[in-house]
C-alpha positions in Angstrom: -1.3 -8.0 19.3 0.9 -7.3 16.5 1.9 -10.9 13.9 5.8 -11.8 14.2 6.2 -9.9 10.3 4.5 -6.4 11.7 6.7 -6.7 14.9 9.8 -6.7 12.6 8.2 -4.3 10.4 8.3 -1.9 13.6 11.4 -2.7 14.9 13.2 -2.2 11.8 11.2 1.6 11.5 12.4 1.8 15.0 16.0 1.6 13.7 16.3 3.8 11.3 13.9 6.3 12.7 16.8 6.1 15.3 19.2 6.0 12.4 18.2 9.2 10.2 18.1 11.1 14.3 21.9 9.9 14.5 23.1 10.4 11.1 21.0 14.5 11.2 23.3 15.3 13.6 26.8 14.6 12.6 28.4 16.3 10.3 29.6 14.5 7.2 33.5 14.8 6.8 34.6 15.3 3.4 36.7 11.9 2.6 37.6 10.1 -0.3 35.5 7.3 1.0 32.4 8.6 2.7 32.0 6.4 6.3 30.0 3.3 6.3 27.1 4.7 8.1 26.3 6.6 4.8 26.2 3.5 2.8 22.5 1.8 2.3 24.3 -1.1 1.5 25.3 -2.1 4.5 23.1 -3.8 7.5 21.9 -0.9 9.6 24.0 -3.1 12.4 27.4 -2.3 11.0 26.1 1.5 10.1 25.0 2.0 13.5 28.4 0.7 14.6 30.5 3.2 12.5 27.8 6.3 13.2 27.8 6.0 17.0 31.4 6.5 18.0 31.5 9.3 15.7 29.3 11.2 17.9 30.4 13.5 20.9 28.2 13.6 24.1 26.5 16.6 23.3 25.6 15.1 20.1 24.4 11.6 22.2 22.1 14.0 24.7 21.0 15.3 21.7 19.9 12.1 20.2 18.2 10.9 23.4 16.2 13.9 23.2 14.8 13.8 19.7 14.6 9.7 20.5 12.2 10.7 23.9 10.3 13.8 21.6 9.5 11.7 18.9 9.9 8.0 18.8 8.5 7.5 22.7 4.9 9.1 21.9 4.8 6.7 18.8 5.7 3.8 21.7 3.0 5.2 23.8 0.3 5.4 21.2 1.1 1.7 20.3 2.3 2.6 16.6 5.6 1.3 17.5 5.9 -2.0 19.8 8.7 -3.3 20.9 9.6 -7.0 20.0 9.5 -9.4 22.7 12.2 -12.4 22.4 11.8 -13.5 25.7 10.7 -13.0 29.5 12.2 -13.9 33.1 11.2 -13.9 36.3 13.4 -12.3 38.5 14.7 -15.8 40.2 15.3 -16.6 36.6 18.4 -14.0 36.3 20.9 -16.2 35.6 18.8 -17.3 32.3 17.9 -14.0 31.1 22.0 -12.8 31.3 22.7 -16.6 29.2 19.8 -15.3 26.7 21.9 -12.3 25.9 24.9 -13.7 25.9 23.9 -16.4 23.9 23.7 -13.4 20.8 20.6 -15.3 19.3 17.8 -13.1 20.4 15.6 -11.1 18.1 13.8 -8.6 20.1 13.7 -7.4 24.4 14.7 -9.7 26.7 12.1 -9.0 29.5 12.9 -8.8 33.0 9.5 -9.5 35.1 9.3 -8.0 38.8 6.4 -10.3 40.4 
């Protein structure tokens, strides 16, 4: 099992591998100000926030794709693993939905089907 810092360490390559998939397929506008998914600067948060609606759906199928060819074997080969905030049993529902809404997780919020 991976230590708390390599689960972030993961999850943040997770992100930006699913980042640099996003930001290869839109074409960057000429503005004065180039949009805030180009900026390092910013949390990968807000860029993933100002890259996404950008996108058409062709481009979003087309993300999913390279996402399933080549992030999903590194899931499967254990490279990459998900991190795990928190797990519920199905009666337990109603706590899982208050986990999310509660904005504080870091990581899944597991579902378990027993």
């Amino acid at each position: 099992m991976l230590r708390g810092c390599e689960c972030v360490k993961n999850s943040n390559v997770l992100i930006i591998l699913l980042l640099l998939c996003l930001s290869s397929i839109v074409c960057k506008a000429q503005t004065r100000h180039p949009p805030q998914y180009l900026d390092p600067s910013l949390p990968i948060e807000q860029r993933l926030d100002d890259l996404v609606p950008r996108l058409t759906l062709e481009e979003k199928i087309q993300v999913t794709q390279s996402f399933a060819a080549e992030v999903v074997p590194l899931l499967a080969q254990g490279v990459l693993r998900p991190t795990i905030d928190s797990k519920f049993k199905l009666a337990d529902i109603r706590k899982a939905h208050e986990r999310l809404e509660s904005n504080e997780t870091f990581g899944k919020v597991v579902l378990e089907f027993e």
